[in-house]
Steps between C-alpha positions, in 0.01 A plus 500: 500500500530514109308364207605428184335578154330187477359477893432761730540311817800221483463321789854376656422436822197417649402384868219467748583723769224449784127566579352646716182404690424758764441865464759590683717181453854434337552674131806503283759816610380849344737568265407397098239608333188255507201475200194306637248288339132461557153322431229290546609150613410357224627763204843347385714666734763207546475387070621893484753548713656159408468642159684853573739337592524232295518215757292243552482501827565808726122533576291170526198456285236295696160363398398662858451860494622670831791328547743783521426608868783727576674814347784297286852660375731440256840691471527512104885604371639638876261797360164481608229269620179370354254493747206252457204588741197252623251433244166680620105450434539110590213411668537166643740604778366639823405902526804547772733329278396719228492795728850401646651502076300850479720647761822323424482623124363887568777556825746376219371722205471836779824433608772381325734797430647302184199420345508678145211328357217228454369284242136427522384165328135520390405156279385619130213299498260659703505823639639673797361358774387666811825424721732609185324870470522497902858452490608754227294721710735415792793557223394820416460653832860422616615616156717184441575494127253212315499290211224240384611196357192353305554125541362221292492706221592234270165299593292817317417535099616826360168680496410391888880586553471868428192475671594388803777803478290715442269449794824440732626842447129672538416315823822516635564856398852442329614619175535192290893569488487389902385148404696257359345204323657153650552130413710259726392251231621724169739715663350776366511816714835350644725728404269805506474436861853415584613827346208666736623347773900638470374836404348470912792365590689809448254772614567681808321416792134629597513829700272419773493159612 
């Protein structure tokens, strides 16, 4: 995988390779390195990855939040995979369905052995919920690398912006280098992350899965 000066993630090939629905069910071969993606159900995550990857596309945006309900994977360039997980915190599905997405997505994050990294999605207008400081709790004690894409972004003023930054990094603990400001709508934040991403791409794997 290469970039050039002008993008840091040229996307030449692109496919949907599978998903998987069952703890222990079917997943793509263990060989490439995989970068996930995560988030509320209703924080942008298919407007971002479409925009990573500048498709229009590879993830669908719905008006119905929950609708990704498996572990989804796309081989990018031969090289690696994104890995789109189950939107969580939707509350009109049942409490076993939502159990059933808990233990799909944490067997996943435990156990993949070419997992390098996540990026959590937290929505810039409000603050980090509940479920969002629960999960980068979960993040932190398996030690998988983390970035926080701050979605939205581009719906905020400047003063509420650095705000809303501010209080991101206190309540979520991160140094405000760890959270990158995003707009599907702008593009702003696009490159930033893309170049986040390939840096992941090419670290060695964790040393304890």
């Amino acid at each position: 995988m290469t970039a050039t000066q002008d993008d840091p993630l040229v996307i030449r090939s692109l496919e949907f390779a599978g998903g998987v629905v069952d703890p222990d069910g079917w997943r793509p071969e263990v060989s490439l390195p995989e970068v996930a993606f995560s988030g509320r159900s209703n924080v942008g995550k298919s407007s971002l990855l479409n925009k990573l990857v500048r498709r229009k596309a590879l993830a669908r945006v719905s008006q119905t939040p929950g609708k990704t309900r498996e572990i989804n994977f796309f081989r990018v360039n031969d090289a690696f995979y994104l890995v789109d997980l189950p939107g969580y915190g939707y509350a009109r599905v049942s409490k076993t369905l939502r159990d059933r997405w808990r233990q799909i997505i944490e067997r996943y994050l435990r156990t993949s052995r070419t997992l390098r990294g996540i990026v959590q999605l937290v929505d810039a207008r409000h603050p980090p919920t509940p479920d969002d400081l629960r999960m980068l709790d979960f993040l932190s004690e398996i030690e998988l690398p983390t970035l926080v894409a701050l979605t939205k972004i581009d719906k905020l003023g400047a003063k509420e912006r650095a705000e809303r930054l501010a209080q991101a990094s206190l309540v979520m603990q991160l140094e405000q280098e760890q959270i990158i400001p995003f707009s599907a709508m702008t593009g702003e934040g696009r490159d930033e992350l893309a170049r986040a991403v390939a840096d992941l791409v090419q670290d060695p794997p964790r040393s304890s899965e």
